[in-house]
PAFI-910135 format. One line per 5 residues: their letters; for each residue x, y, z negated of C-alpha. Coordinates in steps of 0.1 Angstrom, whole numbers. Last residue first. Layout:
REM residues N
A> X Y Z ~ ...
REM end
This chain:
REM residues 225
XXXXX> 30 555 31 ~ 9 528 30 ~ 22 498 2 ~ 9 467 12 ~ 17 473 50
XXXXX> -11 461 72 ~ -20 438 96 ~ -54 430 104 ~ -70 402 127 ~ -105 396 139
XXXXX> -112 366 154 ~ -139 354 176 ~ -165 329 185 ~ -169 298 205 ~ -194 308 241
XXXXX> -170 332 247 ~ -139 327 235 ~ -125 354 211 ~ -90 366 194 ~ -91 397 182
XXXXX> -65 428 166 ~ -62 456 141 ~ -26 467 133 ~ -18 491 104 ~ 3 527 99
XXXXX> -28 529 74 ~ -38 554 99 ~ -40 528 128 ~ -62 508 98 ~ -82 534 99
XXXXX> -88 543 137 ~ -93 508 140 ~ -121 505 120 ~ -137 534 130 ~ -133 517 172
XXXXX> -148 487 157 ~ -178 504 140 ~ -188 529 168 ~ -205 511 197 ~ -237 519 183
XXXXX> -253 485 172 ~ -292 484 169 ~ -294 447 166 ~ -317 444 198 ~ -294 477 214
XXXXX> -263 454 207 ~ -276 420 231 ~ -285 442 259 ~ -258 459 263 ~ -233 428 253
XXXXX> -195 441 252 ~ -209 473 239 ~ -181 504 242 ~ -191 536 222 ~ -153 540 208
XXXXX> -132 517 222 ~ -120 490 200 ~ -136 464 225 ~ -117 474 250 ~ -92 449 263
XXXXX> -112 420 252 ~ -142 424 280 ~ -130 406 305 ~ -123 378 283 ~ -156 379 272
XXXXX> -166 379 237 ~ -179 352 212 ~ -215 340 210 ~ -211 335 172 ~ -184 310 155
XXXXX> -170 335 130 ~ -135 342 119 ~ -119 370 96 ~ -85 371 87 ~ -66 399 65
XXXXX> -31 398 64 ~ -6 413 42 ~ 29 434 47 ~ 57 440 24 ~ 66 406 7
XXXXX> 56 389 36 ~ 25 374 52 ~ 9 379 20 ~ -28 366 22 ~ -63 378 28
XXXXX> -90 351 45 ~ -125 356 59 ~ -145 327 77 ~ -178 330 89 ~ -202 302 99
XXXXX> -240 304 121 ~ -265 281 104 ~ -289 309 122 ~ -272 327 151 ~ -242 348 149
XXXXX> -241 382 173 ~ -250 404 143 ~ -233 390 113 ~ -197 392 130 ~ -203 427 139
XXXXX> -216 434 104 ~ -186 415 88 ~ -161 439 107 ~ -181 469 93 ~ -182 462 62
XXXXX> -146 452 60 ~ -134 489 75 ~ -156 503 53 ~ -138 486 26 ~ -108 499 37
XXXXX> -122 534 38 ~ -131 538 6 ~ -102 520 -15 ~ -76 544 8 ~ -42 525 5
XXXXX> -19 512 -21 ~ -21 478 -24 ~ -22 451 -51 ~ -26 412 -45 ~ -49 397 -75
XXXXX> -53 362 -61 ~ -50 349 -25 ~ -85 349 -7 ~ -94 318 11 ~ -131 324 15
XXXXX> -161 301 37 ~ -193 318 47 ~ -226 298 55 ~ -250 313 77 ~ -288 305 70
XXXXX> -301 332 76 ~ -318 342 45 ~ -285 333 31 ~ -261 354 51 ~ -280 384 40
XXXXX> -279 376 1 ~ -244 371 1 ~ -232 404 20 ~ -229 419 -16 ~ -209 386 -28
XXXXX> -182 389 -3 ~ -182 423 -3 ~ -169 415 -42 ~ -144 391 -31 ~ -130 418 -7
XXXXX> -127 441 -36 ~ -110 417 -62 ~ -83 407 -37 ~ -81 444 -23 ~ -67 450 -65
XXXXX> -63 492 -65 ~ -33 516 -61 ~ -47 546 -46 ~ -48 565 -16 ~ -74 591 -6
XXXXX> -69 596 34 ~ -76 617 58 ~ -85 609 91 ~ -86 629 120 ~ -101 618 155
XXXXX> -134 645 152 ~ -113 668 141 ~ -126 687 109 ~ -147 716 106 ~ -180 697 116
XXXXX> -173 673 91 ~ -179 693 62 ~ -211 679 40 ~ -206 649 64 ~ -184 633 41
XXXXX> -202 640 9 ~ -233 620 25 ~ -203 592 29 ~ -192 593 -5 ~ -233 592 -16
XXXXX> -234 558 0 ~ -207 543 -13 ~ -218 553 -46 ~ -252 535 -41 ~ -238 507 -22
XXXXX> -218 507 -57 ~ -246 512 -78 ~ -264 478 -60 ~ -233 455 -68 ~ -233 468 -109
XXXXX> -269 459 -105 ~ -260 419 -95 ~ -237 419 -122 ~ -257 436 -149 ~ -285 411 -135
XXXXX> -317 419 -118 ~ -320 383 -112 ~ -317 370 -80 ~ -339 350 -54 ~ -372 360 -72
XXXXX> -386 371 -44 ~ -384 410 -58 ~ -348 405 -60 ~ -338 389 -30 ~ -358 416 -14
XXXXX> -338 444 -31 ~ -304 428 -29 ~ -316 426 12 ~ -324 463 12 ~ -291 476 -6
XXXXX> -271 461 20 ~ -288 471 47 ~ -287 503 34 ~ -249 504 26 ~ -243 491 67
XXXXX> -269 517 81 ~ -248 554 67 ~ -222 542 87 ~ -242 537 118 ~ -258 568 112
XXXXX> -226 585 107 ~ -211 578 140 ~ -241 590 157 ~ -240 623 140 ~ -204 625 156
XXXXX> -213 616 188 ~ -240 643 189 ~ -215 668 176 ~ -184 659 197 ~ -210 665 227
REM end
């Protein structure tokens, strides 16, 4: 059982990066964007990121399936976020969803690069998934104080019931059956998320009306010890 849920964790991982690299493609090839350095340099690291989680499953089977280890670093999240920004740009356009960005310059953390940005990815793919065309997303980073940030993201999509608030972070749980096998969610990327962030010695949190939209909140130390 641990294995099938386990190979059904990475295939949802493995779909953000794909989906990603797909839509770059096609803007590409329609003449949307030019094969730029900049634009290239965007595609390698869906490539990378890709190839880190292959690595990942090389030995999963000997680890926990509710461990985490992490790879910490010093790195610029300010610079990163902006950058998922722009990979998810191409998406949001053929659909016609606007995304706004209030992200306060160069703040340094110390955290696991990888895994936070999968954390992002997958956040935004929720948020992409239940928003209709000239659907809005929001995304903010800031200092809350001088230890601890905040990372803000707010869509107006369908929203979530009230009723179902309480577990959405569980792992396998669909608010919307029907609605998540159409976009071929798994139940898994909200419940990762949270694992990581818990592991950051973070907070991960939402605030939804259904029928408005949601919003997801994350607290976390800048420097995780």
């Amino acid at each position: 059982d641990i294995r099938k849920k386990y190979a059904s964790n990475i295939s949802h991982e493995l779909r953000t990066p794909i989906s990603t690299l797909k839509s770059h493609i096609e803007a590409i090839m329609d003449g949307l964007w030019e094969a730029s350095p900049e634009h290239l340099s965007i595609l390698m690291n869906e490539i990378n990121r890709l190839a880190t989680l292959v690595d990942d499953l090389k030995d999963s089977f000997n680890l926990d399936e509710d461990s985490i280890s992490l790879n910490k670093t010093t790195f610029n999240l300010s610079e990163d976020i902006n950058n998922i920004i722009i990979s998810f740009t191409p998406r949001l356009r053929k659909n016609n969803i606007s995304i706004a960005q209030n992200i306060e310059d160069d703040i340094n953390v110390y955290m696991d690069r990888d895994k936070i940005k999968q954390v992002m990815y997958n956040i935004l793919e929720n948020s992409i998934k239940y928003l209709d065309e000239n659907g809005k997303i929001s995304i903010s980073l800031k200092i809350f104080t001088k230890d601890r940030i905040t990372i803000r993201v707010m869509d107006n999509g369908i929203g979530i019931r009230e009723e179902h608030l309480p577990f959405i972070f569980d792992r396998f749980y669909r608010a919307d059956e029907s609605r998540s096998k159409e976009t071929g969610g798994s139940g898994l990327g909200l419940s990762i998320a949270k694992s990581i962030i818990k592991a950051h010695d973070g907070e991960i949190g939402v605030n939804s009306v259904y029928g408005e939209g949601s919003e997801f909140i994350i607290d976390l130390p800048l420097n995780s010890t």
